[in-house]
mmCIF file of the C-alpha atoms, coordinates in Angstrom:
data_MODEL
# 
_entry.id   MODEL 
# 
loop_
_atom_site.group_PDB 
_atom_site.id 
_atom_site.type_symbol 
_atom_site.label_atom_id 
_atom_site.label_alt_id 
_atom_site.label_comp_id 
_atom_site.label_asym_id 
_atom_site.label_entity_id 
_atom_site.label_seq_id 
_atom_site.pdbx_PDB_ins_code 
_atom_site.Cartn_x 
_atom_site.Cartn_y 
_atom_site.Cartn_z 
_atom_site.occupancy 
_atom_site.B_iso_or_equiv 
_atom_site.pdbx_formal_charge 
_atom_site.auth_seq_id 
_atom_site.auth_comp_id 
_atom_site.auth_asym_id 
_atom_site.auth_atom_id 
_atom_site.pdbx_PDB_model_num 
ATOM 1   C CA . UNK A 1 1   ? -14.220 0.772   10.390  1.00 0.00 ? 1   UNK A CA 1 
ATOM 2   C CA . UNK A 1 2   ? -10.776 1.315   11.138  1.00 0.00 ? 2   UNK A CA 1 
ATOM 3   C CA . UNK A 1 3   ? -8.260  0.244   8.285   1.00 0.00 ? 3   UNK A CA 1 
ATOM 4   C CA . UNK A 1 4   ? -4.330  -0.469  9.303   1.00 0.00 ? 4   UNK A CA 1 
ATOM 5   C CA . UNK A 1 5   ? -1.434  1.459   7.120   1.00 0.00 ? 5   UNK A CA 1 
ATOM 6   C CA . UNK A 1 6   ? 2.289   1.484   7.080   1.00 0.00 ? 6   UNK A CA 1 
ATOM 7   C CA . UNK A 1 7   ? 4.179   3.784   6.175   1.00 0.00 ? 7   UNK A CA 1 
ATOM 8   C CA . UNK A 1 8   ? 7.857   2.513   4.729   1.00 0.00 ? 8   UNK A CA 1 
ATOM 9   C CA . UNK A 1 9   ? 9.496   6.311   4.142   1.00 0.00 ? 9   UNK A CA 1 
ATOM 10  C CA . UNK A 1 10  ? 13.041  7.402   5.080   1.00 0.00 ? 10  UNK A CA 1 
ATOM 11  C CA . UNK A 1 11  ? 11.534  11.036  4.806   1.00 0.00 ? 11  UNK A CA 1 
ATOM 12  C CA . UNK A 1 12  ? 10.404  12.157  8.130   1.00 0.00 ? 12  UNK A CA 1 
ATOM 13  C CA . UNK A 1 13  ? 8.188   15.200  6.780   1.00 0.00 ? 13  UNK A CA 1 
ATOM 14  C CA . UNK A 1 14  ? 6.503   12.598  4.127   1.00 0.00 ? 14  UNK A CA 1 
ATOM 15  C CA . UNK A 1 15  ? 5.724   10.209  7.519   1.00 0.00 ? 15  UNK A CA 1 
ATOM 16  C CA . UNK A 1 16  ? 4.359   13.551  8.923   1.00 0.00 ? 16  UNK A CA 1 
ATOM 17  C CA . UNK A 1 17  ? 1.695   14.392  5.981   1.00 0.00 ? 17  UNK A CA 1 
ATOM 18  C CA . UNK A 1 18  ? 0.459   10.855  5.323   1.00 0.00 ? 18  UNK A CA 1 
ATOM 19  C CA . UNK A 1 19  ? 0.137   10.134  9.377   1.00 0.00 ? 19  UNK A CA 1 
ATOM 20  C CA . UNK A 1 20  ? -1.936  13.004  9.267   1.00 0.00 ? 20  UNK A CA 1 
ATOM 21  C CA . UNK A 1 21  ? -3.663  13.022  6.106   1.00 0.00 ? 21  UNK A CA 1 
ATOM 22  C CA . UNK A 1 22  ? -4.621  8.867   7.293   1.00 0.00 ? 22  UNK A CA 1 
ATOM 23  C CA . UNK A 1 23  ? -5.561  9.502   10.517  1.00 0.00 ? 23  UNK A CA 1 
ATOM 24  C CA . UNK A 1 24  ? -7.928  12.571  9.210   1.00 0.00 ? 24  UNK A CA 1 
ATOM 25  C CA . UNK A 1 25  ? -9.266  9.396   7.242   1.00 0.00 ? 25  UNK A CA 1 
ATOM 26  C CA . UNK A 1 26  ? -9.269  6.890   10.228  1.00 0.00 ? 26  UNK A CA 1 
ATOM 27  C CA . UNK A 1 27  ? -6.491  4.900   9.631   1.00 0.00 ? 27  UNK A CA 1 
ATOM 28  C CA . UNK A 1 28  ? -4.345  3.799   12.676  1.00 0.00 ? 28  UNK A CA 1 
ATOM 29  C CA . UNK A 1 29  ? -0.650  4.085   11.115  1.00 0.00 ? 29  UNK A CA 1 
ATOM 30  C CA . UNK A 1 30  ? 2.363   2.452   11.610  1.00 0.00 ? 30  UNK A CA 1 
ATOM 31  C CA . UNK A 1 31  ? 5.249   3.797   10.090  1.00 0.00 ? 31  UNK A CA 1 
ATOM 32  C CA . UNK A 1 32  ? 9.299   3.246   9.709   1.00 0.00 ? 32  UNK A CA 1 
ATOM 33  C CA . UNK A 1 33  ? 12.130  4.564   8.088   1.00 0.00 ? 33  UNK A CA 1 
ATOM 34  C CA . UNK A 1 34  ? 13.521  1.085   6.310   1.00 0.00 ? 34  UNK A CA 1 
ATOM 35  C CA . UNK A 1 35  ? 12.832  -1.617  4.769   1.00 0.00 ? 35  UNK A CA 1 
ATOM 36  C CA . UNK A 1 36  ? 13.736  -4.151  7.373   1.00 0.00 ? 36  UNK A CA 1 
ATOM 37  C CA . UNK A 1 37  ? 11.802  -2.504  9.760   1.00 0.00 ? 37  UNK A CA 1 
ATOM 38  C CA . UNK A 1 38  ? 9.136   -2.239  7.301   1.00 0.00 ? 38  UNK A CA 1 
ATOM 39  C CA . UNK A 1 39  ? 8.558   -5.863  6.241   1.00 0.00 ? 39  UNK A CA 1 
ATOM 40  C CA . UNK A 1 40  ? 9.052   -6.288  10.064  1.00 0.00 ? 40  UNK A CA 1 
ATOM 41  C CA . UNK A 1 41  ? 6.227   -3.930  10.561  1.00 0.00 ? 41  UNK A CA 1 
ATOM 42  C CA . UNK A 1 42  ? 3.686   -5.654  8.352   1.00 0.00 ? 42  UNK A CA 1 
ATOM 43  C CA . UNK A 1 43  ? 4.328   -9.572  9.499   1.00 0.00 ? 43  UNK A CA 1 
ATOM 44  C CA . UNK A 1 44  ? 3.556   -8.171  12.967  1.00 0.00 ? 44  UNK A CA 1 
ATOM 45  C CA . UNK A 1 45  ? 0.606   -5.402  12.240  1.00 0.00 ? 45  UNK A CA 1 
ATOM 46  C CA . UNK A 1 46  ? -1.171  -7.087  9.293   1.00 0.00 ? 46  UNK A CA 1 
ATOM 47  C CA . UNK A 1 47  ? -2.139  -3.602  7.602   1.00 0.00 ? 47  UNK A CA 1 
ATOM 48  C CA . UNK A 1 48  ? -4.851  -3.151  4.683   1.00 0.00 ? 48  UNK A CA 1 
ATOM 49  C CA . UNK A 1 49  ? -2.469  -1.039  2.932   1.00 0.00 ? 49  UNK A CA 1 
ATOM 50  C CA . UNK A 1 50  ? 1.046   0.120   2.507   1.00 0.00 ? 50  UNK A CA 1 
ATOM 51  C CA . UNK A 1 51  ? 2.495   2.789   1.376   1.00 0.00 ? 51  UNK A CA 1 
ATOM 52  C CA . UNK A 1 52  ? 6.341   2.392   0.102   1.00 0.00 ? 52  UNK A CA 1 
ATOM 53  C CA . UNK A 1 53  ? 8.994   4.621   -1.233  1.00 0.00 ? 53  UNK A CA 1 
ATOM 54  C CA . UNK A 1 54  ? 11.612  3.176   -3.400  1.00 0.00 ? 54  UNK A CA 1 
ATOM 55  C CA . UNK A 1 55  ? 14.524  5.418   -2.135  1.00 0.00 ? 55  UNK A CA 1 
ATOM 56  C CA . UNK A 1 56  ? 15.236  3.543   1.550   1.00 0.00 ? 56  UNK A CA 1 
ATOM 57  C CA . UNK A 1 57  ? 18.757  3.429   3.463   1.00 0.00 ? 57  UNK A CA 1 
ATOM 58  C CA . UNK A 1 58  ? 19.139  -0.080  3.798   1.00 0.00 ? 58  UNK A CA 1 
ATOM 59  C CA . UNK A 1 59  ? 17.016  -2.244  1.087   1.00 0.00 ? 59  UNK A CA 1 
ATOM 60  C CA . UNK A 1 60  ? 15.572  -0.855  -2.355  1.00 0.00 ? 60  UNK A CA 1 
ATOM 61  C CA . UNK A 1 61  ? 11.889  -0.690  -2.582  1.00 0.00 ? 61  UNK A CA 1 
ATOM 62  C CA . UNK A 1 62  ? 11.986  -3.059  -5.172  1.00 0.00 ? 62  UNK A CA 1 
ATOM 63  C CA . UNK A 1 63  ? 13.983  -5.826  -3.119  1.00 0.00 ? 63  UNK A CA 1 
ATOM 64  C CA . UNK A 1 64  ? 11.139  -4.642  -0.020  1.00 0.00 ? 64  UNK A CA 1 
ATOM 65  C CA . UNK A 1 65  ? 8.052   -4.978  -2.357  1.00 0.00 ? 65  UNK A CA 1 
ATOM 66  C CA . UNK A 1 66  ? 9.529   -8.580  -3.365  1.00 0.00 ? 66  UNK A CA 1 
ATOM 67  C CA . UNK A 1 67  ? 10.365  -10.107 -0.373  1.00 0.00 ? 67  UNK A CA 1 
ATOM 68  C CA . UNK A 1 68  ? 6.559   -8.808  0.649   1.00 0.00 ? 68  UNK A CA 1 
ATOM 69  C CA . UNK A 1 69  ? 5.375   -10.447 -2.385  1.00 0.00 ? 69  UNK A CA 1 
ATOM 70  C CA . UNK A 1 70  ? 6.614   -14.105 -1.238  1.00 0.00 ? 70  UNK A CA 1 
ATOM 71  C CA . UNK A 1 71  ? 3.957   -13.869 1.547   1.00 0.00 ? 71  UNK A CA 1 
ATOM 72  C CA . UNK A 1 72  ? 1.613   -11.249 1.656   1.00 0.00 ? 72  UNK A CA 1 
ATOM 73  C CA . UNK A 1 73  ? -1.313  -10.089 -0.905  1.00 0.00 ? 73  UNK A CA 1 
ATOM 74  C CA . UNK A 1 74  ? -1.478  -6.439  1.084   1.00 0.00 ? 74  UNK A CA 1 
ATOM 75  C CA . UNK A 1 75  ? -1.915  -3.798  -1.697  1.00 0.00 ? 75  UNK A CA 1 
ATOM 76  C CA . UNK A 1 76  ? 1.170   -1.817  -2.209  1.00 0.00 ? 76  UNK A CA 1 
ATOM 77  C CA . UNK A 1 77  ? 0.875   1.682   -3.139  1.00 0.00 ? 77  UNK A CA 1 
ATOM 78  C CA . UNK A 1 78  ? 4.777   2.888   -4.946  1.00 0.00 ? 78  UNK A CA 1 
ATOM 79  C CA . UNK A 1 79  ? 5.036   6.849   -3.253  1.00 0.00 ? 79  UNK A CA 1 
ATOM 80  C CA . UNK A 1 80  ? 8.390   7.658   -4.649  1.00 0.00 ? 80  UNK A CA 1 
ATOM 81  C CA . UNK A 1 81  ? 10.299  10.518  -6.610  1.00 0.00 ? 81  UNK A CA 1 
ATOM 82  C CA . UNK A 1 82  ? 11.423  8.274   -9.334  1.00 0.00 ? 82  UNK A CA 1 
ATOM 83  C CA . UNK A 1 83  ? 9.078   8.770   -12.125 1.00 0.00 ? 83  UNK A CA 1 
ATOM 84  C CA . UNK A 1 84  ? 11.338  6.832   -14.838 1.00 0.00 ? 84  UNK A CA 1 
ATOM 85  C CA . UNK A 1 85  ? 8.508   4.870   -17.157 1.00 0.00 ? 85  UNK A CA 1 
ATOM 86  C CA . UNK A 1 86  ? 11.255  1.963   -16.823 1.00 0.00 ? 86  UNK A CA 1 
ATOM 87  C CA . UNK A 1 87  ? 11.028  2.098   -12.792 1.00 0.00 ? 87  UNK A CA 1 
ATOM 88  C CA . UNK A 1 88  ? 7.248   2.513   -12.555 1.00 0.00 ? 88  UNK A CA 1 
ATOM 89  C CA . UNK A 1 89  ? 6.949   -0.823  -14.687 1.00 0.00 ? 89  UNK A CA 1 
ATOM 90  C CA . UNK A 1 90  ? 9.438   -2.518  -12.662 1.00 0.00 ? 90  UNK A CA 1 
ATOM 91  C CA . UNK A 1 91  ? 7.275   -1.713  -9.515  1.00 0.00 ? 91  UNK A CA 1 
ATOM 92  C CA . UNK A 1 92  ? 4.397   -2.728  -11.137 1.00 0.00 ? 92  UNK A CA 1 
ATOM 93  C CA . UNK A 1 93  ? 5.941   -6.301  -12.689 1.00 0.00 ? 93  UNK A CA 1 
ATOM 94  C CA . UNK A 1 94  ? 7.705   -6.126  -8.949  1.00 0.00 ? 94  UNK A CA 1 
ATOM 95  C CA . UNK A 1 95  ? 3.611   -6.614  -7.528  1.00 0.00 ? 95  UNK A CA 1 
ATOM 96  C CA . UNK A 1 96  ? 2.872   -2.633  -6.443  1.00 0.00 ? 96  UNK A CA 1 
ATOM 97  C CA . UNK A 1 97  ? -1.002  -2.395  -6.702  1.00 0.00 ? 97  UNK A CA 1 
ATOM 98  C CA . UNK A 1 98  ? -0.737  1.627   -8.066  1.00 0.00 ? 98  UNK A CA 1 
ATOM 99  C CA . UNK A 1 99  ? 2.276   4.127   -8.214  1.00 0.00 ? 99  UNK A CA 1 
ATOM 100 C CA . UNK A 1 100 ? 2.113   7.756   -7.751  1.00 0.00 ? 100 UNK A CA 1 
ATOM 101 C CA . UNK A 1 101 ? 5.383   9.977   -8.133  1.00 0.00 ? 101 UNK A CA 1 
ATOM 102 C CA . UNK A 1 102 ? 5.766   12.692  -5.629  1.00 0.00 ? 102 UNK A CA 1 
ATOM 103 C CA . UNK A 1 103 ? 4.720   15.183  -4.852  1.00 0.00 ? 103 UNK A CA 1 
ATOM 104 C CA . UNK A 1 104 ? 1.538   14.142  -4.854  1.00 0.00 ? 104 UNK A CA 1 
ATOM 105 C CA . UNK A 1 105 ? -2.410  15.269  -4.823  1.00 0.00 ? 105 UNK A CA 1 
ATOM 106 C CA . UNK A 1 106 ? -3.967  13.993  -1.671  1.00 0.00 ? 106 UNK A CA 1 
ATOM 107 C CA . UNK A 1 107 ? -7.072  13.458  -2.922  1.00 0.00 ? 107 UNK A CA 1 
ATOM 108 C CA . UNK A 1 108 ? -5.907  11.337  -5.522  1.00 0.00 ? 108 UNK A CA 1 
ATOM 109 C CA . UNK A 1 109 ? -3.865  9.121   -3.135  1.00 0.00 ? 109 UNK A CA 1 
ATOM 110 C CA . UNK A 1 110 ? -7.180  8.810   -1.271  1.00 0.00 ? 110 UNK A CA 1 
ATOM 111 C CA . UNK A 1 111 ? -9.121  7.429   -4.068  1.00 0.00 ? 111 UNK A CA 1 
ATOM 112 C CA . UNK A 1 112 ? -5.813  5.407   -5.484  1.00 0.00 ? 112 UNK A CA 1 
ATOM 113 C CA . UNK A 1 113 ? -5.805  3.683   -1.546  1.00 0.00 ? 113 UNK A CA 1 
ATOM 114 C CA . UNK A 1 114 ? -9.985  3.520   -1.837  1.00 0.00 ? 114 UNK A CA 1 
ATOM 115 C CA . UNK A 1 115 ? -9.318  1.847   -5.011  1.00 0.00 ? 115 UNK A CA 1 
ATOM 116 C CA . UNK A 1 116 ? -6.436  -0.664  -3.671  1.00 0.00 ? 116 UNK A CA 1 
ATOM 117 C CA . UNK A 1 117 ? -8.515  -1.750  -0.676  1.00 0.00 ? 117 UNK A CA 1 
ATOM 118 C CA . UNK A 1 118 ? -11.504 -2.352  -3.101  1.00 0.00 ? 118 UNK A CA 1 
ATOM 119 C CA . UNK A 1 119 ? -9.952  -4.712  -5.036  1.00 0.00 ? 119 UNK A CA 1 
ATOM 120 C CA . UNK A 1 120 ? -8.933  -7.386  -1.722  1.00 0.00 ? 120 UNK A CA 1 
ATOM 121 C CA . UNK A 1 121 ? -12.003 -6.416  0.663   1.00 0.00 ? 121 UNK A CA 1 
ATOM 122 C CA . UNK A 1 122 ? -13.220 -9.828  0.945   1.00 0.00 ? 122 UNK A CA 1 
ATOM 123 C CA . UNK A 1 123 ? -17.308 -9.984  -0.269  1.00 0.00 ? 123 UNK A CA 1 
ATOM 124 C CA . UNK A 1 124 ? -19.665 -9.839  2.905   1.00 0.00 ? 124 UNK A CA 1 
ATOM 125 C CA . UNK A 1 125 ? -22.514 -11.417 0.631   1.00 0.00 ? 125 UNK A CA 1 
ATOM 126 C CA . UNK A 1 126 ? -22.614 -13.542 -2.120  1.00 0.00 ? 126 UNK A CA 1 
ATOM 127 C CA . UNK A 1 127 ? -25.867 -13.214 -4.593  1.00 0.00 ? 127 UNK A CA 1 
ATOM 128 C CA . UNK A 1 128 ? -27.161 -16.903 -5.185  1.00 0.00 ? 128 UNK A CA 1 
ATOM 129 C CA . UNK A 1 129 ? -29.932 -16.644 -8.089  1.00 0.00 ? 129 UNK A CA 1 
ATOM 130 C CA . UNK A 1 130 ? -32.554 -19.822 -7.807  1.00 0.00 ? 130 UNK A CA 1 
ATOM 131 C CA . UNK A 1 131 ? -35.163 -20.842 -10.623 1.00 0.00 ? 131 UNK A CA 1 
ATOM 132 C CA . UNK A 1 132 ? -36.267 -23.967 -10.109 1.00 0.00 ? 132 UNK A CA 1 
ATOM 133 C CA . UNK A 1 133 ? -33.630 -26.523 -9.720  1.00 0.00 ? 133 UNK A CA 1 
ATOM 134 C CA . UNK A 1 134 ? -31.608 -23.906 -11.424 1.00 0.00 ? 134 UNK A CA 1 
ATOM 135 C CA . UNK A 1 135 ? -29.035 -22.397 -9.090  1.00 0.00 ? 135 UNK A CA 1 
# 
């Protein structure tokens, strides 16, 4: 199955890697360089995942990952340089599913996206346990 990501990243070479590393992974990628653009980006493509930086020209992630937060449940995955405890909690608080400070493994953001999309991957069957009139 082919899962939808966006990429909200002012830095081009970042884009780059994830596009690739994604697409190695089957993801079909949408990416942009703002935050406008970005929450534009996700009304419109409905993505499984995205992946935000907090450092963008014209909004900060924050202000991005709230106005997302007012209509969308997508899990948010913080990709930023800032690795202040104090900013990491504010993501969090802010409704980021995970944070990872770059650089980063690619592996690990693998299994942290995995992990994300686990969590809101809606249960294709539901166990029902009969005994008797017992249900």
């Amino acid at each position: 199955m082919n899962h939808v990501a966006v990429i909200i990243d002012d830095e081009v070479q970042i884009r780059r890697l994830l596009r690739l590393v994604l697409e190695g992974e089957n993801y079909k990628v949408h990416e942009t360089e703002t935050g406008q653009l970005g929450l534009m980006e996700i009304a419109t493509r409905k993505p499984d995942v995205v992946l935000l930086d907090l450092g963008l020209p014209d909004l900060d992630g924050l202000q991005v990952l709230k106005r997302l937060r007012e209509w969308s449940e997508v899990p948010v995955i913080v990709l930023t340089v800032r690795d202040d405890v104090q900013e990491k909690v504010a993501a969090l608080d802010a409704g980021a599913d995970d944070y990872i400070t770059k650089p980063f493994s690619t592996p690990e953001l693998l299994a942290r996206l995995r992990a994300a999309q686990r969590k809101t991957r809606p249960s294709e069957e539901v166990s029902v346990f009969k005994n008797g009139d017992l249900v």
